[in-house]
FIZALUM-255127 format. One record per residue (C-alpha): x, y, z; residue number from 0. Coordinates in steps of 0.25 Angstrom, whole numbers, plus 5000, padded with zeros to 4 digits. Layout:
BEGIN
FISE     x     y     z  seq
FISE     X     Y     Z  NUM
...
//
This chain:
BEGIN
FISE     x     y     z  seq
FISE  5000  5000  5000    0
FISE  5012  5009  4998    1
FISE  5005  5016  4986    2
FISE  4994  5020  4995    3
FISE  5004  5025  5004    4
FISE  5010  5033  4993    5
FISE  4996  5039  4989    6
FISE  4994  5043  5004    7
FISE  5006  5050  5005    8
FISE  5003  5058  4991    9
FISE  5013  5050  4983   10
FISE  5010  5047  4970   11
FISE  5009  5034  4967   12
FISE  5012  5032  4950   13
FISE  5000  5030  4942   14
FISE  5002  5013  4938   15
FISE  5002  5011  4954   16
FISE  4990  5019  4959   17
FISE  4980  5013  4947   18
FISE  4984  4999  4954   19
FISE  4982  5005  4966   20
FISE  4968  4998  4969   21
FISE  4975  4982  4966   22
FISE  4986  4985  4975   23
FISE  4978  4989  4988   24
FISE  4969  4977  4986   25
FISE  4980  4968  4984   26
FISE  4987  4975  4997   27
FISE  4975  4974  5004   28
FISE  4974  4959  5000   29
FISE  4987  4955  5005   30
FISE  4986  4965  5018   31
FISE  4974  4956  5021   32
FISE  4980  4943  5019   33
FISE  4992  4948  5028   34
FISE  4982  4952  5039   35
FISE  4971  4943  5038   36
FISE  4975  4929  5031   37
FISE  4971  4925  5018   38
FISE  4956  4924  5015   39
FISE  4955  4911  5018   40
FISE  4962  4910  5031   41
FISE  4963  4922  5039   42
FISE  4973  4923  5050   43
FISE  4964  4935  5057   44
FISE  4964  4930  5070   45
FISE  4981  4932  5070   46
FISE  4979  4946  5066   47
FISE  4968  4952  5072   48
FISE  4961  4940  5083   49
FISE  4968  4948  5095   50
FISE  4961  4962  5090   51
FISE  4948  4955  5088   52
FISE  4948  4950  5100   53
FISE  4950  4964  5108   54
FISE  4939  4969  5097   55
FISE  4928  4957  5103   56
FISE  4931  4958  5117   57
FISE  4930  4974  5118   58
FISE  4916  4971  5111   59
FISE  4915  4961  5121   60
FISE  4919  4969  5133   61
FISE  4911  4982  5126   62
FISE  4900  4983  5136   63
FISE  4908  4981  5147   64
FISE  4919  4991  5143   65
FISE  4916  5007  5148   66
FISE  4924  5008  5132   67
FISE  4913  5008  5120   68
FISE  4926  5009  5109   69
FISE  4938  5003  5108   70
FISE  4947  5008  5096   71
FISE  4958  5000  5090   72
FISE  4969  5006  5080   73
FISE  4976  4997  5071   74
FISE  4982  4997  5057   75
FISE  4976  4992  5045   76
FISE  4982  4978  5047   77
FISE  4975  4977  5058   78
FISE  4962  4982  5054   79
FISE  4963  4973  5040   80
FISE  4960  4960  5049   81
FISE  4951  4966  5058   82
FISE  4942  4970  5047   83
FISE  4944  4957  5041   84
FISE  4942  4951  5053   85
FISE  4928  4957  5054   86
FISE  4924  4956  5039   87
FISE  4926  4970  5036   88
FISE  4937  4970  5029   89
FISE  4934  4976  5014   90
FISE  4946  4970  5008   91
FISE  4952  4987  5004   92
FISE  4965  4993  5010   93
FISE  4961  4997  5025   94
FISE  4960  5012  5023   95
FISE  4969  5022  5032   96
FISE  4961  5024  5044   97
FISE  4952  5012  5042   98
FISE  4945  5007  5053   99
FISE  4935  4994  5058  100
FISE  4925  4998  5068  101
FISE  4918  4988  5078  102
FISE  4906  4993  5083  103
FISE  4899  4984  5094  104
FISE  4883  4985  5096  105
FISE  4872  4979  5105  106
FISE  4858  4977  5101  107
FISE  4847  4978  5108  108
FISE  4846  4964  5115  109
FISE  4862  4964  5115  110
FISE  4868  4957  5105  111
FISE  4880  4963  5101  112
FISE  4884  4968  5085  113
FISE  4897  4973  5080  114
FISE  4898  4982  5067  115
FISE  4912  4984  5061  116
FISE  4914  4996  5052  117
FISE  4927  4995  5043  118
FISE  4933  5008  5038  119
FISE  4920  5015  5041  120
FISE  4911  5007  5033  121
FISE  4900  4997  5040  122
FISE  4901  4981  5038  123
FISE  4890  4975  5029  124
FISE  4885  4964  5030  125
FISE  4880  4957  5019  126
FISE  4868  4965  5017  127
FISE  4873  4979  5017  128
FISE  4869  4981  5032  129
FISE  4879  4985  5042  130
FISE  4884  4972  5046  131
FISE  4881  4969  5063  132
FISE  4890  4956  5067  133
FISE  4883  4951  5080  134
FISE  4893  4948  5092  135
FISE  4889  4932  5098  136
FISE  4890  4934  5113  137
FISE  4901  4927  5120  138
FISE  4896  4913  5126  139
FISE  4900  4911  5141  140
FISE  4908  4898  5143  141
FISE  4901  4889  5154  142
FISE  4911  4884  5162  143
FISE  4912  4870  5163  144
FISE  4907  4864  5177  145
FISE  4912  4848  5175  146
//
């Protein structure tokens, strides 16, 4: 991505490069995800981002009984490539500067708990159109074993 590092930066970029600019990001963003994630067909994401998952659920977890009501992460864009993958937002494009996934937790009114994610500013759909909702299963409590 050293060509969109050049055009940042205002240097000009010679005109048989920047027409095969479009190729080059997806192929870039192809390999970025292989690196980070695995190949398609046998992702490695819990090497990569299992341990920030599993800060992510058990803030949701603890929400109700935390006094905080947002937690805020900062991480670079190989680290935010998995997490959107992880979640299914991913929109296979070159994360933008300043691109962002949001988590939002929700309750309804008998209590079942919802998340929505936000990637880059832009609502998941589900397969319909409609904002997609994932519903959160709650935990089962373990009975201990008596015998």
């Amino acid at each position: 991505m050293c060509l969109i590092f050049l055009q940042t930066h205002g240097i000009e970029i010679p005109n048989n490069l920047e027409e095969l600019l479009p190729e080059i990001e997806t192929c870039a963003t192809l390999i970025a995800t292989i690196q980070l994630c695995g190949p398609p067909e046998k992702r490695h994401l819990n090497l990569s981002v299992g341990p920030v998952l599993q800060v992510i659920q058990e803030n949701i977890d603890q929400a109700e009984k935390s006094s905080y009501k947002l937690f805020f992460y900062a991480s670079h864009d190989s680290m935010l490539l998995p997490l959107a993958v992880s979640l299914g937002v991913f929109d296979d494009k070159w994360i933008p500067f300043a691109g962002d996934l949001r988590i939002e937790c929700y309750r309804d009114t008998i209590g079942d708990k919802y998340i929505r994610t936000l990637y880059c500013g832009k609502e998941s759909l589900d397969w319909t159109g409609k904002p997609m909702m994932i519903y959160v299963k709650p935990k089962k409590r373990m009975k201990k074993d008596t015998n």
